[in-house]
TIMAR-243400 format. One record per residue (C-alpha): x, y, z. Coordinates in steps of 0.05 Angstrom, whole numbers, padded with zeros to 5 digits, always signed. Layout:
% residues N
XYZ ...
END
This chain:
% residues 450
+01094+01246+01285 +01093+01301+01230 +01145+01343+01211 +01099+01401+01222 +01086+01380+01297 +01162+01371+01305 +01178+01437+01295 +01128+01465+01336 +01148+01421+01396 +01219+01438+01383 +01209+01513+01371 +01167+01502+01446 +01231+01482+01467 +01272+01533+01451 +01227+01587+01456 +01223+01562+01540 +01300+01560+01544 +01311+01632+01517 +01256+01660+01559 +01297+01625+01619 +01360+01657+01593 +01332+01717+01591 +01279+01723+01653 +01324+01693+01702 +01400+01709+01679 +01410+01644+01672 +01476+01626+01637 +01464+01590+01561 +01495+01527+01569 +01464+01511+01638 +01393+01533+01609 +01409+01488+01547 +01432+01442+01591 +01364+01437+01627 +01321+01438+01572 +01359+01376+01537 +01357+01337+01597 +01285+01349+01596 +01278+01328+01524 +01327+01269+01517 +01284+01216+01481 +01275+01275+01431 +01310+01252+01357 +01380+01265+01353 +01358+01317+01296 +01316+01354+01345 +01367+01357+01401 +01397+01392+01345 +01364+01435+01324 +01346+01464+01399 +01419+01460+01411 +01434+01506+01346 +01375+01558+01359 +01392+01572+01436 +01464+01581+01421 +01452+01615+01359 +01407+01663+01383 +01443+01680+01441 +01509+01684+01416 +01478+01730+01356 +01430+01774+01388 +01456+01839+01379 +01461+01835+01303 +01389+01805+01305 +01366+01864+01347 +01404+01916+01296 +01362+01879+01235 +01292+01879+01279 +01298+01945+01291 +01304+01962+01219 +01241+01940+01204 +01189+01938+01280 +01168+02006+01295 +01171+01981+01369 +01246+01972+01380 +01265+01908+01403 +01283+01922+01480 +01210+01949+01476 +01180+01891+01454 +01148+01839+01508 +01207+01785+01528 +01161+01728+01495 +01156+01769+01422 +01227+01794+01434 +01249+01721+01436 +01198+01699+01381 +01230+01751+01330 +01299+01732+01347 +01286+01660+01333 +01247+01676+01268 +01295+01723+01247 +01366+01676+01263 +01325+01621+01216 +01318+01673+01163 +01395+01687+01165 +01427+01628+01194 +01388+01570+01173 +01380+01549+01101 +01340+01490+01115 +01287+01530+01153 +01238+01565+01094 +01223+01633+01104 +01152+01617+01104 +01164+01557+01160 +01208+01614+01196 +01149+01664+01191 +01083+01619+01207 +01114+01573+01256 +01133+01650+01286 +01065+01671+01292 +01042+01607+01314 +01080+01610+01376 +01065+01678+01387 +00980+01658+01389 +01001+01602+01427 +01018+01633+01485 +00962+01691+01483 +00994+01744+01438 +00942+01726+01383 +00928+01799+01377 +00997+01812+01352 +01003+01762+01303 +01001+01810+01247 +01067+01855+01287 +01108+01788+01284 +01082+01757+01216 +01093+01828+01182 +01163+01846+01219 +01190+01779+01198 +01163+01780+01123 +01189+01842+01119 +01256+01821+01135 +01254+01769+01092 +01230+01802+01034 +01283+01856+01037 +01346+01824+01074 +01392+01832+01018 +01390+01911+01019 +01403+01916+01094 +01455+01959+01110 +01508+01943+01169 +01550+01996+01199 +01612+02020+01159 +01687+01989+01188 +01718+02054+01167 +01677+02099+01193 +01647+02075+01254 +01687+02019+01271 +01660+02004+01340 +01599+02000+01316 +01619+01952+01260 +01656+01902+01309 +01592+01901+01358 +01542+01885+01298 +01577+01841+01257 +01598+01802+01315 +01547+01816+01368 +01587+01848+01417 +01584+01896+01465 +01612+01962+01447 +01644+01965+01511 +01681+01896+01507 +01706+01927+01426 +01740+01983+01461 +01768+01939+01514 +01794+01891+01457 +01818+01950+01413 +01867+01971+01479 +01900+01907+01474 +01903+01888+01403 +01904+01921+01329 +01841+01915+01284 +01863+01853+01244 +01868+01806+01310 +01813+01835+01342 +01773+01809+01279 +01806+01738+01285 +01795+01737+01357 +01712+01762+01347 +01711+01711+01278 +01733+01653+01319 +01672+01657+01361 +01631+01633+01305 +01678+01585+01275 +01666+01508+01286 +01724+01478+01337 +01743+01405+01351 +01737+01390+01423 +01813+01381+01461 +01817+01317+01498 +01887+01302+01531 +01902+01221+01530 +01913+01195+01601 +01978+01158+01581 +01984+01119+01651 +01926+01080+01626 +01937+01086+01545 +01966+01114+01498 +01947+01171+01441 +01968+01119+01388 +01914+01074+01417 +01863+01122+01437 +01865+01157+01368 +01851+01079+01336 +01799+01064+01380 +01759+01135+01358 +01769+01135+01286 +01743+01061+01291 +01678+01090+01323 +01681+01135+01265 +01699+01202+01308 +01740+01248+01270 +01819+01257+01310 +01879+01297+01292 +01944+01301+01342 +01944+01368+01374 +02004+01413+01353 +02014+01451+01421 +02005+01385+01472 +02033+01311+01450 +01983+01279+01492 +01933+01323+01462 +01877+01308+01413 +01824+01346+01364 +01762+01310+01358 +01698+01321+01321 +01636+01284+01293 +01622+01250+01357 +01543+01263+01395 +01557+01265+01473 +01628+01256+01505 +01599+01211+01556 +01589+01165+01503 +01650+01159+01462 +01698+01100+01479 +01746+01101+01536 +01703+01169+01565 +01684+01128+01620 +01733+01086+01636 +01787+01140+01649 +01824+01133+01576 +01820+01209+01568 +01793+01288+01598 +01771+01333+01560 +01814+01392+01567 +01847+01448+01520 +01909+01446+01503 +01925+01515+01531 +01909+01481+01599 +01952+01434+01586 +02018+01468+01576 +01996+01512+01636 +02006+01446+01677 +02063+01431+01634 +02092+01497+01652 +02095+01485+01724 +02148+01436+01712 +02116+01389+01768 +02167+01340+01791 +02151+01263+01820 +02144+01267+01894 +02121+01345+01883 +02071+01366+01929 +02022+01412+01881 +01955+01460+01909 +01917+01474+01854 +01873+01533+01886 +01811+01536+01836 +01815+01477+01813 +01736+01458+01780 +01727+01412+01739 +01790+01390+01751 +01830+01371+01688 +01897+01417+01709 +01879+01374+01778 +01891+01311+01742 +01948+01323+01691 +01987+01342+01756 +01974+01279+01794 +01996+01245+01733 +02064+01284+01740 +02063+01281+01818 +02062+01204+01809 +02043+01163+01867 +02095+01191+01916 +02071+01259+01911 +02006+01286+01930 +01963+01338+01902 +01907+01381+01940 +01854+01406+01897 +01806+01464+01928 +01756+01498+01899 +01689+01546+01930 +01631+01507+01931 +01612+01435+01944 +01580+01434+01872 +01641+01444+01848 +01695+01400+01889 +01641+01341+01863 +01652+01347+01791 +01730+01343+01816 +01723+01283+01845 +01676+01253+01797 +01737+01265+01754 +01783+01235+01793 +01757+01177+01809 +01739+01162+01731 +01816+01163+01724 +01820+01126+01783 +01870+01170+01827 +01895+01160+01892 +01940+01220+01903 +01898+01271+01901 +01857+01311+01965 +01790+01352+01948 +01769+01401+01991 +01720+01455+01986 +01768+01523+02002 +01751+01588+01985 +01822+01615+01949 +01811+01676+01997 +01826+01642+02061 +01902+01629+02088 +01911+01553+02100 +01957+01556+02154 +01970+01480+02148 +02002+01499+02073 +02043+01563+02082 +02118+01543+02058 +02107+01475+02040 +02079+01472+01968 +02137+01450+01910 +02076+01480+01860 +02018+01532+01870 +01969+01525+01808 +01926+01586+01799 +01881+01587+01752 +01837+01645+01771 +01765+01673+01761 +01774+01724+01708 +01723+01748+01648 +01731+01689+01612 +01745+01736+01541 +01784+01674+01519 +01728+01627+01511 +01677+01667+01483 +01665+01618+01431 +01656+01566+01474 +01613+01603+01528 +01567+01647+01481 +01536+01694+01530 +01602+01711+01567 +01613+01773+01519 +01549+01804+01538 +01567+01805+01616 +01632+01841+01611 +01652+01916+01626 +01707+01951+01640 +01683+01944+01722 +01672+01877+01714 +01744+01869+01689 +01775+01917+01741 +01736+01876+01804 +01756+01809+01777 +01830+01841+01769 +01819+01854+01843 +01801+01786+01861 +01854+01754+01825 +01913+01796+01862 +01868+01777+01936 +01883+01705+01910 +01955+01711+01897 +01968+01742+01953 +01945+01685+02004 +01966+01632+01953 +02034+01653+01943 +02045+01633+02015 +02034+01564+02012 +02099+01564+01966 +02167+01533+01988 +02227+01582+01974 +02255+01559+01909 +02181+01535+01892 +02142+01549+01832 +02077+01588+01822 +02035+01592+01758 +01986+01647+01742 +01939+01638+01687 +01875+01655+01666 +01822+01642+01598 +01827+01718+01588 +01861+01762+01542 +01857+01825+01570 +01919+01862+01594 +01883+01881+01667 +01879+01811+01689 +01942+01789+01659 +02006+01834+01637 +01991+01883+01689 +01976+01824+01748 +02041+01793+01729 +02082+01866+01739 +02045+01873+01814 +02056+01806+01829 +02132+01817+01826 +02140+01882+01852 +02106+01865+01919 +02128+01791+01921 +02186+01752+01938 +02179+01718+01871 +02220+01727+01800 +02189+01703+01738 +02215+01649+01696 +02221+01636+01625 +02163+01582+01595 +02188+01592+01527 +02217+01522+01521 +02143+01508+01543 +02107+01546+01488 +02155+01568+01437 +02148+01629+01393 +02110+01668+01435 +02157+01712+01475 +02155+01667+01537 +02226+01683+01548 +02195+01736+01608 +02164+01695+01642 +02085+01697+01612 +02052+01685+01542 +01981+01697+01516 +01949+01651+01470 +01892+01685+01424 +01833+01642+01396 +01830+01650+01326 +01905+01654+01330 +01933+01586+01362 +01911+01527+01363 +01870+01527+01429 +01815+01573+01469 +01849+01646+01488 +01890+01628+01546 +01940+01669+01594 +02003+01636+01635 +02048+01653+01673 +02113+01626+01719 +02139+01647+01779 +02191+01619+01827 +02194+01638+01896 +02265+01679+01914 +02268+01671+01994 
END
């Protein structure tokens, strides 16, 4: 097949899976997701590319819409969602990707836009996108020092909203190594199952399948990988050797202190890698029970567990909400990693940014302190609970942690031991992407008083 055919079929692709994203609401990664499955005896180069352009022009969309709208006379949220997605695309390959030429980026443009019945505005796309091209270099983005919200949200592609809400929390310099992080290209975290290996032996057996490692700095079972094509496929995935899990998820687990013979509840537990770190801990005399919502979700927890083959650990399908009178007083550990707005892994998740507002934040804050307060039962006195969350904001963390313990029987305690350097010493830290060495991440301890 020609090159020339390729791209068409892959720009069909993509074209399909940001017209799903953006028709239905339907969340990148599980459009992506869908379209790859669909495609799978596609090249490996082609999976690529399709990969690249959906995330890229979702995660970028507001600074492509600031440059359209420089040079369409119809503004972009005017434009039809098919040519709205076509000039995104064209326009992302004319910025982000140097082995597209601008003449591929404009023609193969238009071409999609006749293909589907727009033939009448083939000279509207093919003159919006030269136009860009021809005169990219003297575009002018807003000024940091003068309007600095607007700066953030165009040179990051962020709300203006979620700028403000990061500008409460933080000063201008993190909030641009939080936003820069986004785009920055991560190793994956895997955490070694050491009951079966161990990291010595793991890292060997990647770097002999030519899979890039380094030891993780925050976690000692913990490793970064990179240059590998689909996790399924690397060596020891499916026999159990390893999870894939951040290392801020790890020391959350590590923070609970979980004791052999512990009983431990972790309450949202999906996918289930805190689930399994604690059974590890729990050993085979203790026993942990790992809930979450939905039936979609308790199955990827137990596909999990039984890859790692354990046999201490209960999955049931439990919405957080509901008391378990069965559990009140009896838990050693409560895990609680809540919903929240996710602000942590933005980089990872690339349309999460675009779905939060200060509501948003304030409901979720809601939901989080419903949580705790059923969870919290299930607690022995002298028990441990941990709080944490892949947020950043203050809402869902800081000031959850200060209502927690004024209408609780429960005292923090200090994790600092846990994750040094961070002012764990009262009881909580927050870990910033672009910061640390893992996604943005939120814990805290608690220990129950009486």
């Amino acid at each position: 097949m020609d090159r020339g055919r390729m791209d068409t079929k892959t720009r069909e692709v993509v074209l399909t899976t940001l017209l799903d994203i953006e028709k239905n609401h339907t969340f990148s990664n599980i459009a992506l997701g869908t379209a790859l499955r669909a495609n799978q005896f596609m090249s490996k180069q082609d999976r690529a590319y399709i990969t690249r352009m959906v995330e890229g022009v979702t995660e970028q969309r507001i600074k492509l819409d600031y440059i359209i709208n420089q040079f369409s006379k119809t503004k972009v949220n005017k434009c039809k969602p098919l040519i709205r997605c076509v000039l995104r695309m064209g326009t992302y390959e004319l910025f982000f990707m140097d082995s597209v030429p601008d003449s591929a980026a404009c023609n193969l443009s238009v071409k999609l836009a006749v293909d589907h019945g727009f033939g009448s505005l083939r000279g509207f796309v093919n003159g919006v996108l030269r136009n860009i091209a021809r005169n990219r270099d003297g575009i002018k983005y807003p000024d940091k020092n003068t309007s600095p919200l607007e700066y953030y949200s165009v040179e990051y592609s962020v709300p203006v909203e979620l700028v403000e809400i990061l500008l409460q929390d933080y000063d201008s310099e993190t909030v641009d190594r939080i936003l820069g992080s986004s785009y920055e290209m991560r190793p994956t975290s895997i955490r070694v199952n050491t009951d079966r290996i161990s990291v010595d032996e793991v890292e060997r057996k990647l770097e002999a399948a030519g899979i890039e490692t380094v030891r993780g700095s925050l976690n000692d079972t913990s490793l970064l990988i990179k240059g590998y094509d689909y996790v399924r496929r690397i060596p020891g995935f499916m026999d159990g050797e390893f999870v894939v899990q951040d290392q801020s998820s790890c020391l959350a687990v590590r923070a609970a202190g979980i004791q052999n013979g512990d009983l431990v509840v972790d309450v949202c537990a999906a996918p289930g890698g805190k689930t399994m770190y604690a059974a590890s801990l729990a050993g085979q005399t203790g026993r942990v029970i790992s809930r979450d919502l939905t039936e979609n979700k308790t199955e990827l927890i137990e596909e999990n567990v039984d890859r790692l083959g354990l046999t201490n650990v209960t999955v049931e399908a439990w919405d957080a909400r509901d008391l378990d009178e069965n559990l009140v007083g009896k838990a050693d550990v409560v895990i609680a990693d809540l919903p929240c707005s996710g602000l942590g892994i933005m980089g990872r998740k690339n349309d999460i940014k675009y779905n939060v507002t200060g509501d948003s934040i304030d409901e979720l804050a809601q939901l989080q302190r419903d949580i705790l307060d059923t969870v919290s039962r299930y607690v022995k006195t002298g028990g441990t609970l941990v709080y944490s969350t892949c947020t950043i904001d203050s809402k869902e963390n800081q000031n959850n942690v200060k209502w927690f313990v004024e209408n609780h029987d429960f005292e923090t305690v200090s994790i600092d031991e846990i994750v040094p350097g961070h002012g764990g010493d009262k009881g909580y830290v927050t870990l910033l992407q672009g910061v640390d060495e893992c996604d943005g991440f939120f814990i805290s301890k608690f220990v129950r008083t009486k």
